[in-house]
N, C-alpha and C positions, 0 to 999 in steps of 0.2 A: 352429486350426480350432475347439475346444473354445469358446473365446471369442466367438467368430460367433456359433456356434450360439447359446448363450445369451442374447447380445443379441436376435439375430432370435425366439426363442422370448418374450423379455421384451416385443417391441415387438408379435406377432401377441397374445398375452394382455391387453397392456393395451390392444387396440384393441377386444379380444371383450369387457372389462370394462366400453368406454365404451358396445358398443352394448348389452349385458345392460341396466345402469342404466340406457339409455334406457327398454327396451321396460319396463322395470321402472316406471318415471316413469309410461311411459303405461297401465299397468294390467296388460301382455301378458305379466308376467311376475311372479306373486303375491308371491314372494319375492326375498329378495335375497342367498340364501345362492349363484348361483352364481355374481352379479360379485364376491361378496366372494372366493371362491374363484379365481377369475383373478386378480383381485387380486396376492393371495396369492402366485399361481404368476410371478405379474410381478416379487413382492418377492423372492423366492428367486434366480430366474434372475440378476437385477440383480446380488443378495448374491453368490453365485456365481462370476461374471464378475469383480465386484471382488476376490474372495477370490484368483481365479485370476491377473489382473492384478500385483497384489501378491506372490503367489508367483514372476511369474518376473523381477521387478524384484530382491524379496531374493537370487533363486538365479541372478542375471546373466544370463538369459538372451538373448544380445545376436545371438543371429540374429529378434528381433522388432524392428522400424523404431522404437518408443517405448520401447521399452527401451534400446536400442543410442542412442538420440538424445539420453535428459534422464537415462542415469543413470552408474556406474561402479565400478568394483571400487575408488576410493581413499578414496569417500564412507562415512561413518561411519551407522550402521542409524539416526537419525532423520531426516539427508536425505534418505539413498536413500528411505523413506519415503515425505516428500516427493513425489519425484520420481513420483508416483502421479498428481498433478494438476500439477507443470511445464509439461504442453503440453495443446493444445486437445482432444485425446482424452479425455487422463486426467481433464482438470476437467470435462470432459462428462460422463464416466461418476462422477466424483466428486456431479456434480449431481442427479444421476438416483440414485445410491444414497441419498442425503440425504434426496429427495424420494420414494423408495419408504418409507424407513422410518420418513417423518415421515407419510407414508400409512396406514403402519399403525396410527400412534398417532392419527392423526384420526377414522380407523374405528372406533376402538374409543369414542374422545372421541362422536359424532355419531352413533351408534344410539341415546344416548339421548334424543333429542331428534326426538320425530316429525315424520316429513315431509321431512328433510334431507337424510338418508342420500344416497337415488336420484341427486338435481340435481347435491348439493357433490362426490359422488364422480363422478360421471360429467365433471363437470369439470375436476375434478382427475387424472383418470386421462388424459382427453385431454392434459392437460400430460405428462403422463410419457409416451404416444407419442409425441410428439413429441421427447421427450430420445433415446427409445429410434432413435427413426427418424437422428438426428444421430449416432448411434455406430455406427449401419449406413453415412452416409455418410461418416462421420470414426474409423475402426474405430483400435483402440490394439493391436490384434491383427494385422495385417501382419507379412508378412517381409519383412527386409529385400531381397530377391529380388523381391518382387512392387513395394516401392518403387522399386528404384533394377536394372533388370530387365536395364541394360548393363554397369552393376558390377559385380553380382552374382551368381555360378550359383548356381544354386537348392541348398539347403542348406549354403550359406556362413554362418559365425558369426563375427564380429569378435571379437578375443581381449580387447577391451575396447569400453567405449561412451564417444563423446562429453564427458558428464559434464554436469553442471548449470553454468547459469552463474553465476561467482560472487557477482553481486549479491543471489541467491535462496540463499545459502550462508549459513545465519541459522536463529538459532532461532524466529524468526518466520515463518518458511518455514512451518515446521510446524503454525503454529499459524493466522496472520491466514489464509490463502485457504479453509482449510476452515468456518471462522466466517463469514466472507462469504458462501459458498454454504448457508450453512445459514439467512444473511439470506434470501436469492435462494425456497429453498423455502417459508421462513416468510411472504414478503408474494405468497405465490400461494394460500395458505389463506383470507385472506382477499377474495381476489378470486373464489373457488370458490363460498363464501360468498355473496356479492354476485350472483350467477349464479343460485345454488341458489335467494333472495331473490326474483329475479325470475321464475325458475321456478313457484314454488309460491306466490306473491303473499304471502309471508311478507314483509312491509314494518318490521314493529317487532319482530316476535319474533329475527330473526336478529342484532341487533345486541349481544345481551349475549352471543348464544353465543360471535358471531365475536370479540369483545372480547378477548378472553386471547391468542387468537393474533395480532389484530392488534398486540397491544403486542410479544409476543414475536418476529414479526419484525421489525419495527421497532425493537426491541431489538436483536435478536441482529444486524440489517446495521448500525446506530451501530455496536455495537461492535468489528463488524471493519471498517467505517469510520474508527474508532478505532484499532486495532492497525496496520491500514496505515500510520498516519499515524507514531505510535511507531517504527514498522522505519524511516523515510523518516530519524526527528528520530536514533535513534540510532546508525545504519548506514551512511547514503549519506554521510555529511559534505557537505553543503551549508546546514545549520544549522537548517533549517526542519520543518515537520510536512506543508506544506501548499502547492502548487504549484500551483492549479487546474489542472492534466493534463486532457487532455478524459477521459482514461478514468478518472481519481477522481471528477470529475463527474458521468461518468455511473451510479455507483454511491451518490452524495450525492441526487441527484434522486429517486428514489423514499423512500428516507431520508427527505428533506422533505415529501415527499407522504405518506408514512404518517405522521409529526408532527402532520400537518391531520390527520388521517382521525381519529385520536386524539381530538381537540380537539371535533370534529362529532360521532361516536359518542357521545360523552359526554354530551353535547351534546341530542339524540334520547335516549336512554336515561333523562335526564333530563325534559326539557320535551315529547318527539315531535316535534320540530324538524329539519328538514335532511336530510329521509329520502332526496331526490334524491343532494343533495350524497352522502353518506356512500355510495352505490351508485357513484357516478362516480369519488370517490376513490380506492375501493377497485378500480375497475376500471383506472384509470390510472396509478396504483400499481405492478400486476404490468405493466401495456404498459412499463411505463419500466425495469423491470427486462428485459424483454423486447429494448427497446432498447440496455441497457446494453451485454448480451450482442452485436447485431449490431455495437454501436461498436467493441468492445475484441475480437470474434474474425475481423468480415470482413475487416480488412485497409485498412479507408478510415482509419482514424488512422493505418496505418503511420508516415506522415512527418510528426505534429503530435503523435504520443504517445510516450512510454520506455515506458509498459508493453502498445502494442499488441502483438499477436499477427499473424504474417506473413498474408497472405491464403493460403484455407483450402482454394482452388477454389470454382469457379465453380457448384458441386449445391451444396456448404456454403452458400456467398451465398446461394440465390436460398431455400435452405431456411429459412435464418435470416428473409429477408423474409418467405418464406409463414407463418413462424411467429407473427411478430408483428401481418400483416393478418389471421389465422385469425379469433387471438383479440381483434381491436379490430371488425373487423366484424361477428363475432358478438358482441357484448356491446353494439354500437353497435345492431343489428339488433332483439334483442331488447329493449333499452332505449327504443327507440323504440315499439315495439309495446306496452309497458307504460306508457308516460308518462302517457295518460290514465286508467289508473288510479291511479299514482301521485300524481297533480295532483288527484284525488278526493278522496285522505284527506289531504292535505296540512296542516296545522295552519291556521286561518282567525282565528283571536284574532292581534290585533296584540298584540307584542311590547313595552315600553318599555325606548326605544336603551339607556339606561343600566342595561343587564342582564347576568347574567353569561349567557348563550348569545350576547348582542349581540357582547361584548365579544370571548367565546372565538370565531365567527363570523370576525370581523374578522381577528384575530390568524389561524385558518387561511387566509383570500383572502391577508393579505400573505405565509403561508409561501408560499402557488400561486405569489404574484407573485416569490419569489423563485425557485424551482424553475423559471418561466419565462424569468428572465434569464439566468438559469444553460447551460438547455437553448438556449439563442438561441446563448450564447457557445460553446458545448461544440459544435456542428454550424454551426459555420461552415466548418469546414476542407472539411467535404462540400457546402455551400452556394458558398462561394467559392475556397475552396482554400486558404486563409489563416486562422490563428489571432489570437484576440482577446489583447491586454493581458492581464498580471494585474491591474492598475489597475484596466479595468474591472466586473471582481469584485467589486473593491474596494467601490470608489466606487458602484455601483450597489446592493451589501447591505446595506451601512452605513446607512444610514436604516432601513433596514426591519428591521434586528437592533433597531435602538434602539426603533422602534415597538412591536415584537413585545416585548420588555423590560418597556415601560412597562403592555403591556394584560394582562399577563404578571403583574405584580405588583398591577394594579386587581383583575383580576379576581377574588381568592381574598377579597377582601373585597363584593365584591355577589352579591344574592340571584337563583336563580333564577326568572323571567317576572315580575317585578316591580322597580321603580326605587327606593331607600332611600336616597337622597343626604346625609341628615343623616346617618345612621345607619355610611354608607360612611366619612364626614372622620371619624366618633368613631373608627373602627376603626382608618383609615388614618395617622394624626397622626403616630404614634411612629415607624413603621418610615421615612415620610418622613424626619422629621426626623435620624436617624440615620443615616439615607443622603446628607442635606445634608452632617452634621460628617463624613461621612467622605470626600464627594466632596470637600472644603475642605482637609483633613488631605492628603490625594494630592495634590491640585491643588500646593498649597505646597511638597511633595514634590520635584514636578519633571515633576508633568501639566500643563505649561501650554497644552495645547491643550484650546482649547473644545471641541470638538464631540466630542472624546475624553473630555473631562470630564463631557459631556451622557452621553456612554453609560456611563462609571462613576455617574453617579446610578442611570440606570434600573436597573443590574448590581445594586448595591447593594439596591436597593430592594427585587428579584426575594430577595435574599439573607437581608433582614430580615425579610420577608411569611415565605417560608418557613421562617426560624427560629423566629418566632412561633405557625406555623399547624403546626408536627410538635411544639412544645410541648405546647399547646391541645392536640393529640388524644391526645398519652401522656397526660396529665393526665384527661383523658374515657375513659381506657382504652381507645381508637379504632385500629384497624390500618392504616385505612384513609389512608396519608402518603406512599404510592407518589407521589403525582402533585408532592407537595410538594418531597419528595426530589430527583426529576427535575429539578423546576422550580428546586430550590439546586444543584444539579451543573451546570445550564446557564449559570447567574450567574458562577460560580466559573469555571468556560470562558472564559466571555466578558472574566472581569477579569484571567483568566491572557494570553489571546489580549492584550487591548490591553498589558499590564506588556512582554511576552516580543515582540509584534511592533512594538508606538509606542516603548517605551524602553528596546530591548538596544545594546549596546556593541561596536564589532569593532576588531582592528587587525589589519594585516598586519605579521611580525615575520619577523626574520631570525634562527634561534640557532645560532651557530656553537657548534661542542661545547667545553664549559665554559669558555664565558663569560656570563657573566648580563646579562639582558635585563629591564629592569622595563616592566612595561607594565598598564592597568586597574586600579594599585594591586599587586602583584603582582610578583615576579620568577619569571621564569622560567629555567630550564638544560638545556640540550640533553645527555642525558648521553651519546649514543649509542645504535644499533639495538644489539638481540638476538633473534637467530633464535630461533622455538620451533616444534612441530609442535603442529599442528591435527589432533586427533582424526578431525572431521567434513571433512578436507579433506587427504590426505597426499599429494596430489601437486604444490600450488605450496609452496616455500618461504617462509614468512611469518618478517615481523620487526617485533617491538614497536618503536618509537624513543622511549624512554624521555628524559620531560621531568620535571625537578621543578619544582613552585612552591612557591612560599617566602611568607609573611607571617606577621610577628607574632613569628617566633620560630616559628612551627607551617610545617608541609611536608609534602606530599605525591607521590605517584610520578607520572605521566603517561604512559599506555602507546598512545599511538594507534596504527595497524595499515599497513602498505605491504607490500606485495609482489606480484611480479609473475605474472601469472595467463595462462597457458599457453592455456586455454581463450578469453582475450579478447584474448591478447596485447597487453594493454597495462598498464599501471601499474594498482591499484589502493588503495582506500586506505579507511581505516573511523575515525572520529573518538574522541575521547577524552572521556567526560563527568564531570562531577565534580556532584552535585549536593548543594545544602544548602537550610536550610530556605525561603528568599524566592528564592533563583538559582539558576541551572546556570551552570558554568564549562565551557566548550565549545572542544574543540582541534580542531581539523581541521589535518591536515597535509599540504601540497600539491606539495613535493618535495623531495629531496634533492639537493643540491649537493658532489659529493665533491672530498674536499680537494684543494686546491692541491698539484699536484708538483715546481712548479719556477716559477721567474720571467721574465717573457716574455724579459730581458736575457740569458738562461742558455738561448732560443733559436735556431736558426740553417736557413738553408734552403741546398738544394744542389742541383745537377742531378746524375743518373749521372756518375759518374767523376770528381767532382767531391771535393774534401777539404779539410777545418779544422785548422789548429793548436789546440788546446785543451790548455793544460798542458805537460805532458813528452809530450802522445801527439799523431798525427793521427788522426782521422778520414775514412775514404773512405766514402763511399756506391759499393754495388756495385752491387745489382740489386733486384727486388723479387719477394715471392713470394708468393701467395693461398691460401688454401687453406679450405675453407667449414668450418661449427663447427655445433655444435647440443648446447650447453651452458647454463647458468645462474649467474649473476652476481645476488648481493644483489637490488636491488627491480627491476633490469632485465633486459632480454630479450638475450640474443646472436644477432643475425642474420649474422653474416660474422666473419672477419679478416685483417689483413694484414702479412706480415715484410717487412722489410729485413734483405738482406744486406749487412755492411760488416765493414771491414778497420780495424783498432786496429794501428798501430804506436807502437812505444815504440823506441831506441835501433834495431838492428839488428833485432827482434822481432817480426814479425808476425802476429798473432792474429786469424780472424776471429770475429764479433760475429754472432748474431740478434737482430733484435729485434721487438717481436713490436705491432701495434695493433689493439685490439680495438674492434667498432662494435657497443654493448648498444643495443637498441632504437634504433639509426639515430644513436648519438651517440656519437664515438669516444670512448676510455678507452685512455691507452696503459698499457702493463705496463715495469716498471720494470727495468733490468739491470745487477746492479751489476759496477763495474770493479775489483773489491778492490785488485789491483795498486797503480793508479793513485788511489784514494780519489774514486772519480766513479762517480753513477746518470747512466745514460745512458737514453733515450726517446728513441721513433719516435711522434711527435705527430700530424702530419696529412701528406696525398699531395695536389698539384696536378697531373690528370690534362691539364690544357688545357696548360700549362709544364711538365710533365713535370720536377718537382721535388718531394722530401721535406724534410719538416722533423723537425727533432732538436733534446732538450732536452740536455744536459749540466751534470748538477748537482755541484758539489764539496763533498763530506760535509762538507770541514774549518772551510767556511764557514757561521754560526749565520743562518739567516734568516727573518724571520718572515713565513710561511706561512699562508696558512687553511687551518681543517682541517675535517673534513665539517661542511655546514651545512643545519640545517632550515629549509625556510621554512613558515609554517604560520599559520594565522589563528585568532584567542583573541576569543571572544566573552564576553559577558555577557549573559544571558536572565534576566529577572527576572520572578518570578512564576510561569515555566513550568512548577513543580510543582503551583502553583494551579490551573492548566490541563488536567495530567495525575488531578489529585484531584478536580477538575469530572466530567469526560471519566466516571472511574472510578462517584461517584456519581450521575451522569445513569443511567449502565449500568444504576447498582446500583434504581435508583429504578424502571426499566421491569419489570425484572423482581419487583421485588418485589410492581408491580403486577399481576403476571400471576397469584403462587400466589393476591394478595386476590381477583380475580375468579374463579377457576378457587374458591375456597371460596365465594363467593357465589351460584355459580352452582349450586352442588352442594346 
């Protein structure tokens, strides 16, 4: 109940905030100490709620329907954690907390800057009603009683919950979804911005203020665009970073829309250029995060995503629509109403093409163009009902990365609203060049594809330009290499991207335990599983399968992960990396094959009453007998088993026999029964219900036969580069933000 309240107190405040700052905007309310003070009482209530949340996730309390559904008494305290944002509730209110207490740093940021205040926060606070108003109809506060009201009598408590699902059983758990929402709030500042802009007919002023923030969310969703990608390459074992999923997509799209908005800002701040543009980006920007949100929670990617979210009901849905036509018809509404002013001050001196705003111009339409391809392919499944290729990804951004490359590395050598062509080849000569010898040097390597070789030039060239141009400015005592930084982390991406996805290596391998397997240059040995426990996880039993590789005389361990998970009841499994300086050596291991217990010769089938000579003994088949199980067995699951009764005679002797078959995850397993007497393993191998006959192995110890013994099967990659990729990734990050402290000092 505590939790309700909260919320419903957070969502009536921040709606008396948005109309305060209204009457405030229009005059009717001199001051603004009383939206700032709901405000306030919004951030609290929020803070609260989450505080509370949180407490009864640590303290189990599993008579709550979101407690009892995403967490567990076996989860280790950084999952449980976690399990704060696991489901649609919790990342709701995860969002709303983020976004109240980056509210309050905005407030504090944006009094100092007249005229702002009223529009940017009245804005922005409408965005947090509306978060508030989604956890009134998606509340993480339910009992289980009020959920599920024919299961449950009313203060009923499960003596455990559910549990997370393994796949989210990561220390990336912890960390990528709350960076991403804190993307999600960061490109809504600038969109507030952009509002407040048109509000108050502030057309040039507001673009250095909003500046800092635009980098910084645009920053901060890369890079948990980035971290996702990392939990996918080191977690899921499928080998990759990047699957276009409609729901990574739709979190990539705004991403590339704040990229442009960057490029434009700049851009106007500079020359007064694009003042339209830079209002629209910024406004279509948060839509698309907007969108993101209705793709990956209403339930329409259910069956084209892994990481949809189940649908949420039908108030969720129609809430989520309202939320996003709110805010595009109002900004659509108002932008209309202002265009002819905007079209007034509009810059009227032409331009010459070969400028740097021409240039950086261009370069953001082909990011549009690519965020448009993107968004075509990413909503199809709700247009047709069917998902596009990855191919088409492909193949339709490939050009436009290389365009984007080339204008990329011109640009940092032309001058702004003026064309210097000689001036540009004096400058540009060397870095060319050095991207030639090195495109030639790969190419001989083993890039023999052209068009792959086109985009290690342009890569290159991005590389050189900004090696040159963070020289140049330490040398100038210059701080200002944010954008340079950026611009060499994206290069080193793109040359990690083409090394690790044009020229990795894979084989499919078979390792039976110690015997050695060479493969990619490389031996490998299957040494066998060994169970350990898991901290963060002590209710499946988990096992290393421990591989060595061998080269050179040098060796190493190989420990990738299987076991079977109670929660998904099915196999799971987590890959093994080895990285060095140019490669990653990449295991993924895809099953186990347990040993051989007998040779199909050593064989036999029988119906009831039925019996074998074997040896000095017979064997009768008597009866059969079931009896259900609910145990655990190495990397698989036990769902049933089955005995046979039989009778062992020896001389006058009559002994009977159980014996016992086991079906782990729907795949028999017999268990073995020794005849010490007689020097015979005996098995109960498989039942023919339709013939009403068993089969039985009979193995005689005395005989030496060669057997297989458990065997891995598992796939050994080669990714080259891919740490290029990951040190890209890292200084791209490192580059945004750095340009955030330069502007946030410039601005001061």
């Amino acid at each position: 109940m505590l939790g309700k309240v909260l919320i419903y107190i957070a969502f009536i405040t921040s709606v008396i905030t948005v109309i305060t700052y209204f009457f405030n905007l229009r005059g009717k309310i001199k001051t603004a100490k009383t939206p700032r003070l709901f405000f306030h009482i919004t951030f609290i209530a929020v803070l609260l709620a989450s505080a509370y949340l949180l407490n009864l996730i640590l303290s189990h309390q599993f008579q709550f329907t979101y407690v009892w559904e995403y967490s567990s008494r076996d989860l280790g305290t950084p999952l449980l954690v976690s399990t704060f944002y696991a489901g649609q509730e919790g990342s709701f209110l995860l969002w709303t907390l983020f976004g109240v207490i980056t509210g309050v740093f905005l407030l504090t940021y944006i009094t100092k800057y007249k005229g702002f205040e009223p529009p940017v926060m009245m804005m922005y606070s409408l965005i947090i009603s509306f978060l508030t108003l989604m956890l009134i109809l998606k509340s993480p506060f339910n009992y289980v009683w009020e959920t599920f009201p024919e299961e449950a009598s009313v203060g009923f408590t499960p003596e455990d919950g559910r549990g997370l699902n393994p796949i989210l059983q990561n220390f990336w758990m912890v960390i990528h979804p709350p960076v991403l929402f804190l993307g999600f709030v960061g490109m809504a500042v600038p969109f507030a911005f952009a509002i407040g802009a048109l509000l108050n007919d502030k057309f040039n002023e507001w673009i250095g203020i909003a500046m800092p923030w635009l980098l910084y969310g645009t920053g901060i969703l890369g890079l948990g665009i980035i971290l996702g990608g990392y939990w996918a390459y080191g977690v899921l074992g499928w080998g990759g970073y990047w699957s276009w999923d409609p729901v990574e997509n739709s979190s990539l799209i705004p991403w590339i829309i704040g990229i442009a908005a960057v490029h434009t800002f700049i851009s106007q701040k500079n020359t007064g250029s694009y003042k339209k543009t830079n209002i629209i980006l910024s406004i279509i920007g948060f839509i698309f995060v907007l969108y993101s949100t209705f793709l990956t929670r209403s339930g329409v990617l259910s069956d084209a995503s892994v990481h949809s979210f189940v649908q949420p009901g039908m108030e969720v849905y129609i809430a989520l629509i309202l939320f996003i036509l709110t805010f595009l018809i109002l900004s659509a509404v108002l932008f209309a109403v202002k265009f002819k002013k905007l079209k007034t001050i509009t810059r009227k001196d032409e331009t010459p093409f070969f400028s740097r705003e021409n240039i950086m111009y261009i370069g953001a339409m082909l990011l549009i163009a690519s965020a448009a391809i993107i968004i075509t392919g990413t909503s199809m499944p709700i247009i047709t009902k069917s998902t596009v290729e990855i191919s088409f990804y492909n193949q339709m951004n490939m050009p436009i990365a290389i365009l984007i490359m080339l204008l990329a590395g011109l640009a940092s050598y032309l001058d702004w609203k003026k064309s210097g062509t000689e001036k540009f080849l004096k400058r540009i000569w060397l870095p060319v060049l050095l991207s030639l010898f090195g495109t030639v040097i790969l190419f001989l390597s083993g890039a023999d594809n052209l068009y792959f070789a086109v985009f290690i030039f342009v890569s290159l060239l991005v590389f050189f330009v900004c090696i040159e141009r963070i020289i140049k400015l330490i040398r100038l005592k210059k701080s200002t290499f944010g954008a340079a930084l950026g611009h060499l982390g994206l290069a080193l991406f793109f040359l990690g991207i083409i090394g690790s996805g044009r020229y990795s290596s894979e084989e499919s391998l078979e390792l039976e335990k110690n015997v050695p397997v060479e493969s990619l240059g490389y031996t490998f040995t299957y040494l066998g599983d060994e169970e350990f426990t898991d901290p963060q996880n002590t209710r499946d039993r988990k096992y290393y399968l421990n591989v060595r590789m061998e080269k050179d005389n040098k060796e190493l361990k190989l420990k990738p992960v299987m076991y079977f998970s109670s929660y998904m009841n099915s196999v799971m499994k987590n890959p093994e990396i080895v990285s060095f300086v140019m490669k990653d050596i990449y295991l993924s291991p895809m099953e186990i094959i347990a040993a051989q217990m007998y040779d199909k010769e050593d064989e036999f089938t029988l119906k009831k009453g039925e019996e074998k000579q074997i040896g000095n003994f017979k064997f009768k088949f008597k009866t059969l007998e079931t009896k259900g199980m609910n145990m655990s067995r190495k990397m698989q699951g036990d769902e049933f088993a089955i005995y046979t009764l039989a009778e062992v005679t020896t001389g006058k002797e009559v002994d009977s026999v159980k014996l016992k078959l086991n079906y782990y995850n729907g795949n028999p397993v017999p268990e073995p029964y020794e005849l010490k007497q007689e020097n015979y393993t005996l098995f109960f191998t498989r039942i023919s219900a339709e013939e009403g006959t068993a089969s039985f192995a009979a193995v005689d110890n005395k005989v030496q036969k060669d057997l297989a013994d458990d065997t891995l099967i598992t796939t050994i990659s080669i990714k080259p580069f891919i740490g290029v990729l990951w040190a890209g990734a890292f200084i791209m990050t490192l580059g945004f933000f750095y340009s955030v402290i330069t502007r946030v000092k410039n601005n001061k």
